[in-house]
N, CA, C and O atoms as a Tinker XYZ file with bonds, in Angstrom:
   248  protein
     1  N      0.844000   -1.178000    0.000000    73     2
     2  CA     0.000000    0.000000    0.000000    64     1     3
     3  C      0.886000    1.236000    0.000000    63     2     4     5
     4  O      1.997000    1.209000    0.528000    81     3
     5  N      0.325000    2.474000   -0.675000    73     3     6
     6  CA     1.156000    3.736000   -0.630000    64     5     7
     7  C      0.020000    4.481000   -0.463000    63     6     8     9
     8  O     -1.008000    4.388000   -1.133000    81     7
     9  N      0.279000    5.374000    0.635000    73     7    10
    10  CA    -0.641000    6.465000    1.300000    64     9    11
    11  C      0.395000    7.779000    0.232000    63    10    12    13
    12  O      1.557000    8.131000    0.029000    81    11
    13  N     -1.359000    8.166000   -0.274000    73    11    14
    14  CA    -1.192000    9.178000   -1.263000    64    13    15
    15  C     -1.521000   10.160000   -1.065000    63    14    16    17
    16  O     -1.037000   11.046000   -1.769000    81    15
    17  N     -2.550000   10.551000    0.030000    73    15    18
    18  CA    -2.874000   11.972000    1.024000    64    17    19
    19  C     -4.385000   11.815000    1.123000    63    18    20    21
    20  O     -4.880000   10.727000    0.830000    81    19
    21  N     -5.119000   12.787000    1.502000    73    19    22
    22  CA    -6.520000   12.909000    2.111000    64    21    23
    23  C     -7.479000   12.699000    0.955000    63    22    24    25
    24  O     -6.995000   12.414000   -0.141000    81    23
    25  N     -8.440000   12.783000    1.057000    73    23    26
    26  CA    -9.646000   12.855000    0.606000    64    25    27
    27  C    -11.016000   13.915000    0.587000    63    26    28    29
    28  O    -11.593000   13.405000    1.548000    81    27
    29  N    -11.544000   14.561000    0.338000    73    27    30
    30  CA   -12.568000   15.505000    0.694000    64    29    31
    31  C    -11.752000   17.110000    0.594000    63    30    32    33
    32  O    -10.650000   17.497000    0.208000    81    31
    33  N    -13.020000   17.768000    1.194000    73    31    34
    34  CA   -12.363000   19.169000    0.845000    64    33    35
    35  C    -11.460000   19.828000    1.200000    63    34    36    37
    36  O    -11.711000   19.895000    2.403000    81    35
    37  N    -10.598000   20.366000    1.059000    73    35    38
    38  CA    -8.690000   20.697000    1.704000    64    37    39
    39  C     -8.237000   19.439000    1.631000    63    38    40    41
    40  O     -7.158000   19.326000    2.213000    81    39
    41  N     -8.715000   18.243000    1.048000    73    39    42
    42  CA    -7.335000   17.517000    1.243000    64    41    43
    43  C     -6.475000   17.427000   -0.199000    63    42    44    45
    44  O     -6.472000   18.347000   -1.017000    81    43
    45  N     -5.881000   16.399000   -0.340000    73    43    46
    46  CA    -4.639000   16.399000   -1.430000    64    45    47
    47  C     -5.267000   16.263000   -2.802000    63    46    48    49
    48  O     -4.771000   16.709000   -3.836000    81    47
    49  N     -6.972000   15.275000   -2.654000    73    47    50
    50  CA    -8.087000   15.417000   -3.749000    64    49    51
    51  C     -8.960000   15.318000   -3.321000    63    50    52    53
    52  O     -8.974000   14.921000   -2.156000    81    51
    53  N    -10.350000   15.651000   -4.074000    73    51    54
    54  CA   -11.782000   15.459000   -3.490000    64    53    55
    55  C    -12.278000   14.962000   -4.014000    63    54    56    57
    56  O    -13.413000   14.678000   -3.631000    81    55
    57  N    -11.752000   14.442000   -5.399000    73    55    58
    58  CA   -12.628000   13.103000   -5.672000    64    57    59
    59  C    -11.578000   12.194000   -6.440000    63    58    60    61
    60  O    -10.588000   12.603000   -7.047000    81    59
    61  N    -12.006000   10.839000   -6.285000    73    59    62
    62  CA   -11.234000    9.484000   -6.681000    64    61    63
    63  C    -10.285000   10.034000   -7.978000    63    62    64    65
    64  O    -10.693000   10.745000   -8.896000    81    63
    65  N     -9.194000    9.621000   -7.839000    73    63    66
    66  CA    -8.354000   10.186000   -9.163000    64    65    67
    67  C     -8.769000    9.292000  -10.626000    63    66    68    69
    68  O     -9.326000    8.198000  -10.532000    81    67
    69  N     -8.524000    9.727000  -11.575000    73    67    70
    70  CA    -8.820000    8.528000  -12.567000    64    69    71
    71  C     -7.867000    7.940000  -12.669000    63    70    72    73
    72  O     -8.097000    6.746000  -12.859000    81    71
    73  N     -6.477000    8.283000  -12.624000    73    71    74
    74  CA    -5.298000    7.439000  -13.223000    64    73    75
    75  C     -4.783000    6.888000  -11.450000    63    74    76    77
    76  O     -4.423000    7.650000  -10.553000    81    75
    77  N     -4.908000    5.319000  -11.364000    73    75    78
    78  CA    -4.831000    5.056000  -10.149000    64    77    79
    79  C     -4.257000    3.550000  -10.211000    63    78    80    81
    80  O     -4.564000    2.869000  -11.189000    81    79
    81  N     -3.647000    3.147000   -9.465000    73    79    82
    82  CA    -2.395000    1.701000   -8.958000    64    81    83
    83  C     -2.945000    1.288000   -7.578000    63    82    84    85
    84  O     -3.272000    1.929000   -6.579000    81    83
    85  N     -2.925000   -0.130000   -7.922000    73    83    86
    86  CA    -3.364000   -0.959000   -6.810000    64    85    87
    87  C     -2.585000   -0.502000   -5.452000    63    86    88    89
    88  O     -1.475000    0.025000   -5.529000    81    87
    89  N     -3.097000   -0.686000   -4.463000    73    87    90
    90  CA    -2.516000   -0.382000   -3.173000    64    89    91
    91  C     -2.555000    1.792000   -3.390000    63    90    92    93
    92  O     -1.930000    2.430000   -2.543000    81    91
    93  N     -2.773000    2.017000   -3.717000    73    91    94
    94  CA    -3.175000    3.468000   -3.508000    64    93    95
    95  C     -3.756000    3.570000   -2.202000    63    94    96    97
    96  O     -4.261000    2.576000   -1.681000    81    95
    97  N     -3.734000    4.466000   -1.739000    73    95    98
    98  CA    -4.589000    4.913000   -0.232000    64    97    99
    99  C     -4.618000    5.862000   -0.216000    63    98   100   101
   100  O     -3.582000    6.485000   -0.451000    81    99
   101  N     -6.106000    6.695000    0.139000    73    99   102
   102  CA    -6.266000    7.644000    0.774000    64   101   103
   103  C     -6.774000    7.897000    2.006000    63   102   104   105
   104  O     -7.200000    6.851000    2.495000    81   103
   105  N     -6.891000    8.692000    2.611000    73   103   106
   106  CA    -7.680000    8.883000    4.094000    64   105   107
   107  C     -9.097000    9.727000    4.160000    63   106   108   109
   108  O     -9.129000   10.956000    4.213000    81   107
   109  N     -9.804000    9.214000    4.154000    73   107   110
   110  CA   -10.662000   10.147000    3.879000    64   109   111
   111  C    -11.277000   11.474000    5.139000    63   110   112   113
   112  O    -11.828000   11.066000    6.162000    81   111
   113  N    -11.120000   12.859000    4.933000    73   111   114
   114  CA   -10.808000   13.582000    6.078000    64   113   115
   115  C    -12.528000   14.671000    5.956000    63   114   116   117
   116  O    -12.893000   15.529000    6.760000    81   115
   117  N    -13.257000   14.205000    4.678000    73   115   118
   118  CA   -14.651000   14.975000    4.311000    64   117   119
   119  C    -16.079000   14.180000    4.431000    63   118   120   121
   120  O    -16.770000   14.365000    3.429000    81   119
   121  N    -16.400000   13.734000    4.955000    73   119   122
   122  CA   -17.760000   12.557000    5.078000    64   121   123
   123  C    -18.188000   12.854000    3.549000    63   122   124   125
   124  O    -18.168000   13.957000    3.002000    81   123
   125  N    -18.607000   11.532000    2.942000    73   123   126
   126  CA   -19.619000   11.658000    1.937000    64   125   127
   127  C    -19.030000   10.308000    1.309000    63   126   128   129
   128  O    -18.221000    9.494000    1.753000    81   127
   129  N    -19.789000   10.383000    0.034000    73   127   130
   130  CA   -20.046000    9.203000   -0.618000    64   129   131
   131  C    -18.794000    9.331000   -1.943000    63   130   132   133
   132  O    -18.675000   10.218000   -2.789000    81   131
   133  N    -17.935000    8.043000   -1.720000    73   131   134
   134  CA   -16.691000    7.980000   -2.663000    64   133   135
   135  C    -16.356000    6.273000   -2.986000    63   134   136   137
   136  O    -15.726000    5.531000   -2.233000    81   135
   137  N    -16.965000    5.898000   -4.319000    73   135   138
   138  CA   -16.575000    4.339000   -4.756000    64   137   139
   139  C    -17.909000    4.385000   -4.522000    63   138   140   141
   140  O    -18.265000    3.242000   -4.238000    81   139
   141  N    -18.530000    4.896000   -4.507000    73   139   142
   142  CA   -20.174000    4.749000   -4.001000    64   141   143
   143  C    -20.117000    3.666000   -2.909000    63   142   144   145
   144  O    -20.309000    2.451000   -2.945000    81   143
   145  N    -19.816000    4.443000   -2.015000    73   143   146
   146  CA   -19.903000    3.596000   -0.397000    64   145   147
   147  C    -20.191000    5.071000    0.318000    63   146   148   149
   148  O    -19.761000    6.113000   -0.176000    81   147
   149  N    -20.721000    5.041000    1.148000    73   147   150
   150  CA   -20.941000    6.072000    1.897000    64   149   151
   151  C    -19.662000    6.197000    3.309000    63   150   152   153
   152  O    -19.375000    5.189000    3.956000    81   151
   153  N    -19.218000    7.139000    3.514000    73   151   154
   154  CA   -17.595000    7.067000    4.494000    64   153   155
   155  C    -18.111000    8.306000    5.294000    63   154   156   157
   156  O    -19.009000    9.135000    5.149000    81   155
   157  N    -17.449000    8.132000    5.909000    73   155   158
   158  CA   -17.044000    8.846000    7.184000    64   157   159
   159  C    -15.674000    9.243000    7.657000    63   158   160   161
   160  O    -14.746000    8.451000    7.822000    81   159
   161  N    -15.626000   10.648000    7.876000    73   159   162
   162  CA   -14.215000   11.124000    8.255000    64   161   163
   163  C    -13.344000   10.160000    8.835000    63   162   164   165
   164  O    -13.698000    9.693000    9.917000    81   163
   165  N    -12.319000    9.783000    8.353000    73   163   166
   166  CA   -11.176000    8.544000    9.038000    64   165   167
   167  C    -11.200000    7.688000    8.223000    63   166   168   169
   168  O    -10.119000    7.098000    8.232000    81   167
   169  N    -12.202000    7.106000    7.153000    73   167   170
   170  CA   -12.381000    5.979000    6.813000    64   169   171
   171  C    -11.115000    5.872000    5.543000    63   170   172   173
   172  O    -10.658000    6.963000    5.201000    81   171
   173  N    -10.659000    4.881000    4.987000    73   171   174
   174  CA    -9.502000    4.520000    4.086000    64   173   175
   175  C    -10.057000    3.940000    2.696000    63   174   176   177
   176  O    -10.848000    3.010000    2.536000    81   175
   177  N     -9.411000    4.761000    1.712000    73   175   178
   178  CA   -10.017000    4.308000    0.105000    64   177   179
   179  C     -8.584000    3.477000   -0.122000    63   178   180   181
   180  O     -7.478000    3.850000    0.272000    81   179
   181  N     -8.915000    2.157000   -0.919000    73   179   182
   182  CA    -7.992000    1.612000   -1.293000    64   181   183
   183  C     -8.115000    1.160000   -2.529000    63   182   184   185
   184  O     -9.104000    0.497000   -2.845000    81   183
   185  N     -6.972000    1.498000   -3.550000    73   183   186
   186  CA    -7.501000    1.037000   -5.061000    64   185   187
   187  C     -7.187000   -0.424000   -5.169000    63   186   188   189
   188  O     -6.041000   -0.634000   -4.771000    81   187
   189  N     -7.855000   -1.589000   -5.600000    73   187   190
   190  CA    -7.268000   -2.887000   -5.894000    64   189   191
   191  C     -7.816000   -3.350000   -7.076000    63   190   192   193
   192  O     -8.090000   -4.534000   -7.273000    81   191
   193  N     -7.990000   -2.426000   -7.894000    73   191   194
   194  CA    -7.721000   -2.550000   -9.479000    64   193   195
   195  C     -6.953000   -1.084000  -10.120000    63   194   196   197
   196  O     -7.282000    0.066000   -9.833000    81   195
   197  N     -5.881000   -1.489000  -11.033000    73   195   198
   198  CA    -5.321000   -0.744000  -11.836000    64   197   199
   199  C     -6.085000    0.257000  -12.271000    63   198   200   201
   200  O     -7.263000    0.004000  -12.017000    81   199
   201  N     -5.912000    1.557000  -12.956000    73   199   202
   202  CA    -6.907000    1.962000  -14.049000    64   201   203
   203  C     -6.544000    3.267000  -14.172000    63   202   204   205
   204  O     -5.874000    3.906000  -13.360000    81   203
   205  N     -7.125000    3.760000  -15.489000    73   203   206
   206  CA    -7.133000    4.710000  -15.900000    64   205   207
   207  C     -8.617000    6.131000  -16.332000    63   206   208   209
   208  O     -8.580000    7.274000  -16.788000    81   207
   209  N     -9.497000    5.396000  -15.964000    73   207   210
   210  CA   -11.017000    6.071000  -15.340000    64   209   211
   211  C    -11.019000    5.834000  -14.095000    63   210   212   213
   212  O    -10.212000    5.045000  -13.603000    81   211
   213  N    -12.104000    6.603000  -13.242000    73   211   214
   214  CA   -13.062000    6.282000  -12.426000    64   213   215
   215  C    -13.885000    5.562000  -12.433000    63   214   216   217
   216  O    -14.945000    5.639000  -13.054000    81   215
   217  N    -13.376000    4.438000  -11.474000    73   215   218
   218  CA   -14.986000    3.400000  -11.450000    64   217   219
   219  C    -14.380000    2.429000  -10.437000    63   218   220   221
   220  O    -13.427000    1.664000  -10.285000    81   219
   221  N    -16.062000    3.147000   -9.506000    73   219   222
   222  CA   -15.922000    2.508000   -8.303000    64   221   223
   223  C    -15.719000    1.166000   -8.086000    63   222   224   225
   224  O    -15.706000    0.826000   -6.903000    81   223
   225  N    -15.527000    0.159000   -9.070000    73   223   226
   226  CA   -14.901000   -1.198000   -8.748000    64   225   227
   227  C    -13.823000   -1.131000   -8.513000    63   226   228   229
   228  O    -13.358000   -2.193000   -8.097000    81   227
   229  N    -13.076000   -0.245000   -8.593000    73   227   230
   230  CA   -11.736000   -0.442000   -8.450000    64   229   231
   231  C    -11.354000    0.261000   -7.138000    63   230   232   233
   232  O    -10.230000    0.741000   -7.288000    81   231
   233  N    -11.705000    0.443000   -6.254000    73   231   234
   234  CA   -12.034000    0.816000   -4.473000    64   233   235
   235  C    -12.678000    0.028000   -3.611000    63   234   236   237
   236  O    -13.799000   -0.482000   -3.603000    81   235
   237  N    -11.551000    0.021000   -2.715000    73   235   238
   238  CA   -12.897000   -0.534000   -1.051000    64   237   239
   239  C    -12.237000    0.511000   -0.765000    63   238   240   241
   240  O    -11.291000    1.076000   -1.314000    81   239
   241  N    -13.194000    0.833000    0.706000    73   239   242
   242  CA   -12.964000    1.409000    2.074000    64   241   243
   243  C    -13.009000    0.452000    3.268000    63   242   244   245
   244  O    -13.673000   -0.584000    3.266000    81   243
   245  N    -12.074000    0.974000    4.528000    73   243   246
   246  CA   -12.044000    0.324000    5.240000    64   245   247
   247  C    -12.214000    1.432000    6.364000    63   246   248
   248  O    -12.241000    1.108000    7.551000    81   247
C-alpha cells in the first residue's frame, strides 16, 4: 500500500483520481459518498484494481 494523502475538501483530492495503482490509499478527512460507499471522516479508500477512469470497482474502504 502507498498512502497518497486525504480525501474531501482541503485535502490532497476530493474526488477518486482517474489514473490510479493498486494499493493506492487515501484517508478520507470529508464525510460523503466515494466508490459509491458512503464514508465517514477517518475511513480509508484503497484502489485494488489498476486503471485509468473512475470506477468505483476499483475501491474498497475500510
Amino acid at each position: 500500500m502507498q498512502y497518497k494523502g486525504t480525501l474531501g475538501t482541503g485535502g490532497t483530492i476530493t474526488a477518486l483520481p482517474n489514473s490510479h495503482s493498486k494499493g493506492d490509499t487515501y484517508k478520507v478527512i470529508t464525510a460523503g459518498t466515494y466508490a459509491g460507499i458512503v464514508c465517514e471522516a477517518g475511513d480509508f479508500i484503497i484502489c485494488v484494481n489498476n486503471g485509468t477512469v473512475a470506477a468505483n470497482a476499483d475501491w474498497t474502504v475500510i
